[in-house]
N, C-alpha and C positions, 0 to 999 in steps of 0.2 A: 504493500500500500504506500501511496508516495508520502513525505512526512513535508511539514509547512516547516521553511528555513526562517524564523521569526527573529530576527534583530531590531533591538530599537536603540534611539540615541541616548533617550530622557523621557521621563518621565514627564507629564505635561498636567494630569490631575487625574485623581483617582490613585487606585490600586492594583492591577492586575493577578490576578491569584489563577494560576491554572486550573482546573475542574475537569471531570468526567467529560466534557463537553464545553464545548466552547466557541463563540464565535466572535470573528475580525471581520473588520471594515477598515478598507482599505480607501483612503480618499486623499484629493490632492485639494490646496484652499484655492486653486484657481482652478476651479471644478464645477461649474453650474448646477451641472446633473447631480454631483454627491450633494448639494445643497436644496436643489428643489424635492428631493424626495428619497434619498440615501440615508442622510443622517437624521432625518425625520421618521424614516422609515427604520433605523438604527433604534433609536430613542422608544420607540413605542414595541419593538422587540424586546430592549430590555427590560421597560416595565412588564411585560409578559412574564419573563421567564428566568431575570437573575436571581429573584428566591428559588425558583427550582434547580440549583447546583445547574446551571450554566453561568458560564463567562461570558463577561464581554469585553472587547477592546478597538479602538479605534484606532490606527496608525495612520497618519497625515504621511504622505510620501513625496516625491516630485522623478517625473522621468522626463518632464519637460518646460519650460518658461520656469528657469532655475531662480529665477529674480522675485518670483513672486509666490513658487512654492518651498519657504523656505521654514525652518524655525522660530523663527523672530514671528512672523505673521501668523504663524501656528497658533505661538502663543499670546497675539494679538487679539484674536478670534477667541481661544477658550478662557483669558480674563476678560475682556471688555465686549466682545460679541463684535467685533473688528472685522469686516469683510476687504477683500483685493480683486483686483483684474477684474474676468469677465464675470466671476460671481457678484463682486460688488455692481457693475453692469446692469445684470440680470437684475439684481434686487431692488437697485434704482428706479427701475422701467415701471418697478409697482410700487414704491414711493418709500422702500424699505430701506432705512439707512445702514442696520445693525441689523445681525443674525435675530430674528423675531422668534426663536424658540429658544430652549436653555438645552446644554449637552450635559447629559447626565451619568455618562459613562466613562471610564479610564479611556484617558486620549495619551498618545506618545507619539513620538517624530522615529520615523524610519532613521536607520544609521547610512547617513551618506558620505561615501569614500570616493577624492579626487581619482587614486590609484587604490587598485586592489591590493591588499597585505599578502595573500596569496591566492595570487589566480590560479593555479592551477588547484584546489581544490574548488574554488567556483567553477570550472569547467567541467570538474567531475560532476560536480553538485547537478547544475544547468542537464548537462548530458543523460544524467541518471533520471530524470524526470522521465523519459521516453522508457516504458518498462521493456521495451524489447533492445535493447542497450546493449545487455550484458552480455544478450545472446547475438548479437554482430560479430562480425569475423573481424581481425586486428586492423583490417586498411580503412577500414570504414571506422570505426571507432578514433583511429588518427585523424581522417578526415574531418567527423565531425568534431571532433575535439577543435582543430584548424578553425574551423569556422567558428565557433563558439569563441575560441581566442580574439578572433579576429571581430566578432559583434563586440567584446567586453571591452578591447581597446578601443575601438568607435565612439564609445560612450562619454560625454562631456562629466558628467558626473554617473556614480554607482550608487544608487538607492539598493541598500540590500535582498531589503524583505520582498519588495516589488521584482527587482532583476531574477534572484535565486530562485524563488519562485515561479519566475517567466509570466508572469498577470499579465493579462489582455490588454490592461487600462485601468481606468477609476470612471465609476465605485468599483470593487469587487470584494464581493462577501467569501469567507471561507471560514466555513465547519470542519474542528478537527477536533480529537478526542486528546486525552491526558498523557499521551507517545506521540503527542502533535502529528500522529494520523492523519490524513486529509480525508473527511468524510465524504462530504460535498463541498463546490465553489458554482459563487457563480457569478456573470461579468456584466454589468449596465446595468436596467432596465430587470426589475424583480418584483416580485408582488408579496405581499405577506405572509400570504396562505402559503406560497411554495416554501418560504423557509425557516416557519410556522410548522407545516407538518411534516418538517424535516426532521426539527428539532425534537417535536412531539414523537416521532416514531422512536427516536431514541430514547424518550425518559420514562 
């Protein structure tokens, strides 16, 4: 089962405790989409179901517009309700100056590295995600190793948890269990019920 490669930089508020079960929200603050229905849709998950020995956690990330998804603005946002870029944009258009709901769950900044400390265990890492990996023959596995070097130097900055992971984008929700198992993930656009009775089938 694939395991979620979870780094963070800081702590931002809240507590994070691992549990039987657990789910991340993965969001960037110049993120329209995690703002008009992610972390609202975040928020009213938790109140469901963090009595019920589920986690929750938020990791603010950036894999792009490094200017303005950064820590500082992070933590802009979870004291003062601080909006940037196109989210603030967005929220203007309806006359919204300040995040209009409250975050009520453990929030952290993804751990972002200019250079990797060691790529070559992020290539392992990246590479092992494809579970038929192991069973390739030695040229191919060089191969893709190549390429995968060769995406990680590309990268202006390395947001851990999002890259190691390989995430589609933001939002993206991922359910994992207490061996950081990857139960389910899922990327954009989600509804409550799907990850509602996700969680329910496990408790």
């Amino acid at each position: 089962m694939k395991k979620l490669e979870l780094h963070f930089e800081k702590t931002l508020q809240g507590d994070f405790k691992i549990k039987d079960l657990n789910l991340l929200l993965v969001f960037q603050v110049n993120c329209p989409g995690c703002f008009s229905y992610a972390l609202p849709l975040f928020n009213e998950l938790y109140h469901q179901f963090h009595k019920e020995d589920v986690s929750f956690l938020a990791l603010s990330t950036a894999f792009e517009d490094y200017d303005k998804n950064t820590i500082a603005h992070t933590t802009h946002l979870v004291n003062d309700g601080a909006l940037v870029g196109e989210t603030k944009k967005m929220m203007l258009q309806q006359g919204i100056e300040t995040l209009p709901y409250s975050l009520d769950f453990p929030i952290v900044m993804d751990k972002i590295e200019e250079t990797l400390s060691d790529i070559n265990v992020a290539i392992e890492t990246i590479c092992n995600i494809n579970p038929s990996y192991a069973l390739w023959p030695d040229f191919e596995k060089v191969a893709q190793q190549k390429r995968v070097a060769h995406y990680l130097r590309s990268l202006d900055k390395i947001a851990l948890t999002f890259t190691l992971n390989q995430l589609r984008g933001t939002p993206s929700f991922v359910l994992f269990n207490n061996s950081y198992e990857i139960i389910a993930e899922w990327f954009g656009h989600i509804t409550y019920k799907e990850i509602a009775d996700k969680i329910t089938s496990f408790n």
